[in-house]
C-alpha positions as CSV (number, residue, x, y, z in Angstrom):
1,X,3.6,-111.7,-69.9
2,X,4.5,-115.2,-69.8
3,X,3.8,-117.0,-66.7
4,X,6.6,-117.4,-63.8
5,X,9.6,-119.6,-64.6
6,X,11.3,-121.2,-62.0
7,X,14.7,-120.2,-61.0
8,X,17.6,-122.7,-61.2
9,X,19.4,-123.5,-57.8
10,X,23.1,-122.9,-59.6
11,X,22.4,-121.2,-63.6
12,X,24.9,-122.3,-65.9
13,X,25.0,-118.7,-67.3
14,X,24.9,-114.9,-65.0
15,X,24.1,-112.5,-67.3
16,X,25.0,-109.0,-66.5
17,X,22.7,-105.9,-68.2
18,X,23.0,-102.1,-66.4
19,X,21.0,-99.9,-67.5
20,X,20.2,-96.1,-67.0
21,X,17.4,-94.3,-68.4
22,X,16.8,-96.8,-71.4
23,X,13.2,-97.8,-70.5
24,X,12.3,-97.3,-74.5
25,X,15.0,-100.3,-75.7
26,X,15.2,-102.2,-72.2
27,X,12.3,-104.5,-73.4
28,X,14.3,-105.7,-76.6
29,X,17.4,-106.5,-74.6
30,X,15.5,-108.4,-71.7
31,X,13.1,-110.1,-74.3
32,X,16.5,-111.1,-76.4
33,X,17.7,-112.8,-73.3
34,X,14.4,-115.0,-72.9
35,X,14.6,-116.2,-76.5
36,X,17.7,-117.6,-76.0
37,X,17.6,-121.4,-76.7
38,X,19.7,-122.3,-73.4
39,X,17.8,-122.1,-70.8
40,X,20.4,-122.4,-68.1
41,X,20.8,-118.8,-66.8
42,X,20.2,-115.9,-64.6
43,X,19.8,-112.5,-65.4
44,X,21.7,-109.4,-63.5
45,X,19.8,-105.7,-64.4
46,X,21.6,-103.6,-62.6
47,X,19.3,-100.5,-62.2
48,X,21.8,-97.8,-62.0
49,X,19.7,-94.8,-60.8
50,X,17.2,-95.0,-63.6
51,X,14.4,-91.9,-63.8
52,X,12.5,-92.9,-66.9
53,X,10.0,-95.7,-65.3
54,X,12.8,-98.6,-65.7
55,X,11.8,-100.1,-61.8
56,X,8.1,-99.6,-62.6
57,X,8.5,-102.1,-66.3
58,X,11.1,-104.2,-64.1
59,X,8.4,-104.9,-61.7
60,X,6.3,-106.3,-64.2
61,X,8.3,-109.8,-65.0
62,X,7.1,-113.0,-63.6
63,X,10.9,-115.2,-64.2
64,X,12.8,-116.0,-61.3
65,X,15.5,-115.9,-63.1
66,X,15.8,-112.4,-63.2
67,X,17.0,-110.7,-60.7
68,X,17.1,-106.6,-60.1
69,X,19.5,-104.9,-58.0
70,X,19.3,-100.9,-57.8
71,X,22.1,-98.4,-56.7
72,X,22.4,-95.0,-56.7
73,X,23.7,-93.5,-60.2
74,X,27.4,-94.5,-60.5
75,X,28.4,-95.7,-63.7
76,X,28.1,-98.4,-66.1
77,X,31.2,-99.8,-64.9
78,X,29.9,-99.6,-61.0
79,X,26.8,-101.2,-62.0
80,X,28.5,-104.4,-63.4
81,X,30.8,-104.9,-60.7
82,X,27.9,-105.1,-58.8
83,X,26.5,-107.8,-60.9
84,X,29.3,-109.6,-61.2
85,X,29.8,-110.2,-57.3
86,X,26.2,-111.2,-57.5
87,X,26.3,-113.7,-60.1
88,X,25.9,-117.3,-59.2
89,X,27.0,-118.9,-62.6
90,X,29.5,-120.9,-64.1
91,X,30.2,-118.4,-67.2
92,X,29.7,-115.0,-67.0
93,X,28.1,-113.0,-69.9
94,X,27.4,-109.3,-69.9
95,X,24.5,-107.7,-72.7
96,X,23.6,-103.8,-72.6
97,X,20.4,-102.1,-72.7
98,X,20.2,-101.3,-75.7
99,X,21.5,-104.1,-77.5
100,X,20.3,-107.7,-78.6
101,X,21.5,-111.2,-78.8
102,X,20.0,-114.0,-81.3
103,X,19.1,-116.7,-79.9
104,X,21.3,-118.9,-80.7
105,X,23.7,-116.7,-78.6
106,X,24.3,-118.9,-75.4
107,X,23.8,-122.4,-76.9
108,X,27.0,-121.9,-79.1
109,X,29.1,-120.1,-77.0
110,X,28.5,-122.4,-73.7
111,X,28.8,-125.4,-76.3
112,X,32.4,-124.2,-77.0
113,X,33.5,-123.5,-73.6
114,X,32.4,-126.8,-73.0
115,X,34.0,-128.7,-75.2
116,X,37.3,-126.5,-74.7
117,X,38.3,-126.8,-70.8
118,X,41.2,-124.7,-71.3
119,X,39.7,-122.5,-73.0
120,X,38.8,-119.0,-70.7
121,X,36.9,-117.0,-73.3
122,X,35.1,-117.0,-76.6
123,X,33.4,-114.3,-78.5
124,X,31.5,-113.8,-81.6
125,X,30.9,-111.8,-84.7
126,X,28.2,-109.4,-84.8
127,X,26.2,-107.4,-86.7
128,X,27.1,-103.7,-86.3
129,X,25.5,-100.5,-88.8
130,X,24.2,-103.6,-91.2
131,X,27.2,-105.2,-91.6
132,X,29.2,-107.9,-89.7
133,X,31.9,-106.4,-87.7
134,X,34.5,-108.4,-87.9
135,X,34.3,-108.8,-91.2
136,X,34.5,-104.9,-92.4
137,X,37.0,-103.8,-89.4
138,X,40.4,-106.1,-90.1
139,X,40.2,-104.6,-93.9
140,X,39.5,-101.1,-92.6
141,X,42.8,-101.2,-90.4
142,X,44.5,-102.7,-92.9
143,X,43.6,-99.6,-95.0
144,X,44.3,-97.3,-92.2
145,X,47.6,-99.2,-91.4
146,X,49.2,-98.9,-94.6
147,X,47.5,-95.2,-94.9
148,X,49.8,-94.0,-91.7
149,X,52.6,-95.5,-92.4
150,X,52.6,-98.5,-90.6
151,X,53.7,-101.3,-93.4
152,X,57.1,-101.0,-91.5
153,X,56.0,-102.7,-88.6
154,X,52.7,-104.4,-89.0
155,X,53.7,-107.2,-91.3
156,X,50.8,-109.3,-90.0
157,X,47.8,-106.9,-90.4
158,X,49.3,-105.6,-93.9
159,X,49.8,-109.4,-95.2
160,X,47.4,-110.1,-98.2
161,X,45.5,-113.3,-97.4
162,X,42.2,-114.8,-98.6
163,X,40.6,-114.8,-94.9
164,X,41.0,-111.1,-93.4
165,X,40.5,-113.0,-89.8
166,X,44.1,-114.7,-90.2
167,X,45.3,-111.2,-90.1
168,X,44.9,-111.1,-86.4
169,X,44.2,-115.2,-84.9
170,X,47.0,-117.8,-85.7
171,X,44.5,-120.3,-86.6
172,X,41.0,-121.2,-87.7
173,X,39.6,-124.3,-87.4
174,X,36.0,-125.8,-88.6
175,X,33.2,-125.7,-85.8
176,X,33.2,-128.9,-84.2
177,X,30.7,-131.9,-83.1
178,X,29.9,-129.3,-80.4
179,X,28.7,-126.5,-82.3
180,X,27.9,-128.4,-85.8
181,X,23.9,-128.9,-85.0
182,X,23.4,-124.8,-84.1
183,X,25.5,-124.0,-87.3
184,X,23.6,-126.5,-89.7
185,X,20.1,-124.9,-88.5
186,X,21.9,-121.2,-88.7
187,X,22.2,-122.3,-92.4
188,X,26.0,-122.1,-91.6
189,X,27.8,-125.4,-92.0
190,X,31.1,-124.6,-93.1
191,X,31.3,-121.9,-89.5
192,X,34.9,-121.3,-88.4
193,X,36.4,-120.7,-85.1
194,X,39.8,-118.1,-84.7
195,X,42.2,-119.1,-82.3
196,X,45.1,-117.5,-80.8
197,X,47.2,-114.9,-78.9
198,X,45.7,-111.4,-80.2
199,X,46.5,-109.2,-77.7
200,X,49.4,-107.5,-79.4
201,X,46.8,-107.1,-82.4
202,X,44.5,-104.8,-79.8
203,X,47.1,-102.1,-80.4
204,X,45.3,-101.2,-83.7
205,X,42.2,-101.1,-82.1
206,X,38.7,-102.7,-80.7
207,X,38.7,-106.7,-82.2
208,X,36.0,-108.0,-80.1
209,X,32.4,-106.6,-78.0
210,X,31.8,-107.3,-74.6
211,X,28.2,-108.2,-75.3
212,X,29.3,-111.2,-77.5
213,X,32.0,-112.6,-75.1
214,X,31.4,-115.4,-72.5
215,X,33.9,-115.8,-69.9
216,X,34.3,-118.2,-67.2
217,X,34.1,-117.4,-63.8
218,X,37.4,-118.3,-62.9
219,X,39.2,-115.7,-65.3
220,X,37.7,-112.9,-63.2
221,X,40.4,-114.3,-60.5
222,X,43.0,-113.0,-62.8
223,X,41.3,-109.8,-65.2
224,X,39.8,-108.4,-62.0
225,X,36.7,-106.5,-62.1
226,X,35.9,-103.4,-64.3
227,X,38.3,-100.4,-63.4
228,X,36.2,-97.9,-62.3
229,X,38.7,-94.6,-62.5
230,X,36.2,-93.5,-65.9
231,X,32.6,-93.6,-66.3
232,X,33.6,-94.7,-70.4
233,X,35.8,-97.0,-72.0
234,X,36.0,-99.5,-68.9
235,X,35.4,-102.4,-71.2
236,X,38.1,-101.7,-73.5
237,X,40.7,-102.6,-70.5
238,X,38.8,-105.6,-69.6
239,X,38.9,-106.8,-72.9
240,X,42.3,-106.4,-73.3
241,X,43.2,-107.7,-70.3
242,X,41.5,-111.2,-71.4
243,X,43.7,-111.2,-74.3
244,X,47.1,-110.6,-72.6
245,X,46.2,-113.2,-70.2
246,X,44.7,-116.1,-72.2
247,X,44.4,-117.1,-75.5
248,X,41.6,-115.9,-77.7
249,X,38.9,-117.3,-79.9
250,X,36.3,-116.3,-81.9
251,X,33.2,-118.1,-83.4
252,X,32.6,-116.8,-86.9
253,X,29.0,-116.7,-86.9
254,X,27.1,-113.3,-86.0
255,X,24.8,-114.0,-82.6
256,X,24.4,-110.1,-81.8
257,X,23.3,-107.1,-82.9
258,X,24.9,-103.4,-81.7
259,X,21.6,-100.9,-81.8
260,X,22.1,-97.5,-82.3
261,X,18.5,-96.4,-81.9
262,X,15.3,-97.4,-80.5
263,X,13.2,-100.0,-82.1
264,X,10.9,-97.5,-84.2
265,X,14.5,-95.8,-85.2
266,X,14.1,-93.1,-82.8
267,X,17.2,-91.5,-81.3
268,X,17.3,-92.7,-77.9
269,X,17.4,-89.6,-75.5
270,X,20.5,-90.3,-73.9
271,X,24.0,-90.9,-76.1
272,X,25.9,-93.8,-75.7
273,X,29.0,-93.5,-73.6
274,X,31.2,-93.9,-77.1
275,X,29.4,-91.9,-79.3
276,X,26.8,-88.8,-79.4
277,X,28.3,-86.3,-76.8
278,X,30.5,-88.6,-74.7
279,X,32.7,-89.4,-77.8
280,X,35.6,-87.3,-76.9
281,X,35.7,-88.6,-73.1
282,X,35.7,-91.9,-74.7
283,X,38.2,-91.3,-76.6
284,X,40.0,-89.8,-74.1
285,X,39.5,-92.7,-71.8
286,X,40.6,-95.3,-74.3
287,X,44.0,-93.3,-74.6
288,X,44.6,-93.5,-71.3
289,X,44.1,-97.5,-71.2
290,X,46.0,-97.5,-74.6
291,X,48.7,-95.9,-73.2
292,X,48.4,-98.2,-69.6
293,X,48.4,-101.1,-71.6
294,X,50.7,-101.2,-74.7
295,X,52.6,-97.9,-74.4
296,X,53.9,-97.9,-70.9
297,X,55.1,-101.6,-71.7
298,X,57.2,-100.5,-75.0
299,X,57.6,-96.4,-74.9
300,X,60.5,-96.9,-78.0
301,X,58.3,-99.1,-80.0
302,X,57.9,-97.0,-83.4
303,X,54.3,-98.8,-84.6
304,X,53.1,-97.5,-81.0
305,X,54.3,-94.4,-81.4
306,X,52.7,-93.6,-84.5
307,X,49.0,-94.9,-83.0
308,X,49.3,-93.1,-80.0
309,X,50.2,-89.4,-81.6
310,X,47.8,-90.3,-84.0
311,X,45.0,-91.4,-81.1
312,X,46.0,-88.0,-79.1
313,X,45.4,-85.8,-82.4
314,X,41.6,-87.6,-82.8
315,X,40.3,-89.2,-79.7
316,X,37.4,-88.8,-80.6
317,X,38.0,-90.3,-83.9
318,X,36.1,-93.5,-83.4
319,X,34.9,-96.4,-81.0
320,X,37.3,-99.2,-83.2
321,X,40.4,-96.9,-82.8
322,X,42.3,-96.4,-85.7
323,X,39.6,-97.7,-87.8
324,X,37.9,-94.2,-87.0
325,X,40.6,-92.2,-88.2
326,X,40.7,-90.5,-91.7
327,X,43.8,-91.3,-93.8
328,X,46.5,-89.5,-94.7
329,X,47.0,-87.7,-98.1
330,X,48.9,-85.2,-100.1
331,X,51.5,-83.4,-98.6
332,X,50.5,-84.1,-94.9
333,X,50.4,-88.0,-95.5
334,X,53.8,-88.1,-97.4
335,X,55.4,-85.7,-94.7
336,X,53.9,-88.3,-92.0
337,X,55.1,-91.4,-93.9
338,X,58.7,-89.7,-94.5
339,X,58.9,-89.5,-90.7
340,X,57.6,-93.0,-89.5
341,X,60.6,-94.1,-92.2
342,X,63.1,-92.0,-90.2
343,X,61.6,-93.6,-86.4
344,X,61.7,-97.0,-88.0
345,X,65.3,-96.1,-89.0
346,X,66.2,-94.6,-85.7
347,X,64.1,-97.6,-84.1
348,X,66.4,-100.5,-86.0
349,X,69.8,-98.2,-85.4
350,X,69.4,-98.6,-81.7
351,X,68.6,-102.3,-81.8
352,X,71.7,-102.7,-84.0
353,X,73.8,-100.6,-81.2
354,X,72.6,-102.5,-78.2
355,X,73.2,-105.8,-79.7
356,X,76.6,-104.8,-80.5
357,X,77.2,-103.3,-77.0
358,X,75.7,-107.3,-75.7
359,X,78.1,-109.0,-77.6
């Protein structure tokens, strides 16, 4: 191991990891974090009740600037509430267990937030099943969109443009003097940044990763902490509360990579809480915020209506929402396209009505 590394008295960067039982991928996490080329942080592992030797390996690192806390098994969501009232940092970063960043990770994103004061959040793309994420998922609920029907309402996600990203930001905008020396030795000059309000956008399902967003401390003061009424889907919310609250934006250069497996490509031995045999709690649980969040705000909008029958016929159809859902043909897709005409129809009669009833 390398030798001890003195602890900063105020980091720059908390990072928050929890982990449970993920002794055989905690290593590739931790190590990610150490790589990083900003040095300015502190790490959070939350050991949430771990059984599999997790304290014993913990033990072993000599950096002050990781820090261990243990509870008694609650929840991921439990476990980073509890980092987050122990972090010390400016910016606030979360990373889990079984999941890397590169290492250019911190260096970019804390070089935005610097350079942007108003600015609460930034993410990144990463690199999810081989392929970049954002890259593949604004297509596929494009796809998906048009597939169920929704072309009546989602003008913006349906809109043909050259740079599937303008589908859901307002702008995009060449990294700056900030960012332009970790781009050039990323090989990626011509890196863009997406900016704007996207939080309407969340409706058609996940646009961003927890792992790749950095967050200043100060937005906790209005997002709150992780809700803790479900042991799954937690982050969604929080998420999506950052994006009704403040503007987005997203730096087009992958800095992460989502793991499904161990190193060696072993299935890990326990699921994660979206997929494997938690899926259809997840599911379930991202309804539930769904329906908290965008529903329960606009019960007569149509385009909701559609993703929410549609999330309460598959939830466990997929972690990006209606990205994992199958799309509609033959009979069954022309019947369901024949009725989202009739509750866009219905939708437009009553707007007509209660303007006419205003004037």
């Amino acid at each position: 191991m390398p030798g001890r590394v003195a602890m900063p008295a105020s980091p720059k960067v908390s990072i928050i990891l929890p982990t449970c039982n993920r002794a055989e991928v905690l290593s590739r996490a931790v190590d990610s974090v150490r790589r990083q080329t900003c040095l300015d942080w502190e790490l959070i592992v939350v050991d949430d009740g771990a059984t599999d030797g997790t304290g014993a390996w913990l033990a072993t690192l000599r950096d002050e600037r990781i820090h261990v806390l243990r509870q008694a098994n609650a929840g991921v969501h439990h476990a980073r509430n509890a980092g987050l009232r122990a972090a010390r940092g400016e910016y606030i970063a979360f990373l889990d267990a079984d999941d890397e960043w590169y290492p250019h990770f911190l260096a970019l994103t804390t070089a935005f937030l610097d350079a942007h004061a108003q600015q609460m959040f930034v993410t990144t793309e990463f690199h999810n099943h081989g392929q970049v994420f954002d890259r593949a998922v604004v297509p596929a609920m494009a796809r998906q969109a048009r597939a169920l029907g929704l072309g009546l309402y989602s003008t913006a996600l349906l809109q043909p443009r050259d740079d599937d990203d303008l589908r859901v930001d307002r702008r995009c905008e060449p990294v700056g003097a900030w960012g332009q020396r970790i781009v050039h030795r990323l090989g990626m000059p011509a890196a863009r940044v997406y900016r704007g309000s996207i939080f309407t956008r969340m409706r058609w399902g996940d646009l961003n990763w927890l792992p790749v967003t950095l967050l200043r401390r100060e937005a906790l003061a209005t997002v709150g902490e992780f809700s803790t009424a479900t042991r799954s889907a937690a982050d969604v919310r929080f998420l999506a509360l950052l994006c009704q609250h403040f503007p987005a934006a997203m730096i087009a250069v992958p800095s992460a990579c989502k793991h499904e497996n161990a190193a060696d490509g072993r299935r890990m031995p326990c699921d994660h809480l979206a997929s494997g045999a938690g899926a259809h709690r997840f599911g379930v649980n991202k309804l539930k915020y769904f329906g908290a969040l965008f529903h329960a705000r606009a019960a007569q909008d149509p385009e909701l209506q559609v993703i929410r029958r549609h999330r309460q016929a598959r939830p466990a159809g997929g972690q990006t929402g209606m990205t994992g859902m199958t799309g509609m043909t033959g009979l069954r897709g022309r019947l369901m396209s024949a009725a989202h005409k009739l509750l866009r129809l219905v939708y437009l009669v009553r707007r007509t009505l209660a303007g006419t009833v205003a004037s």
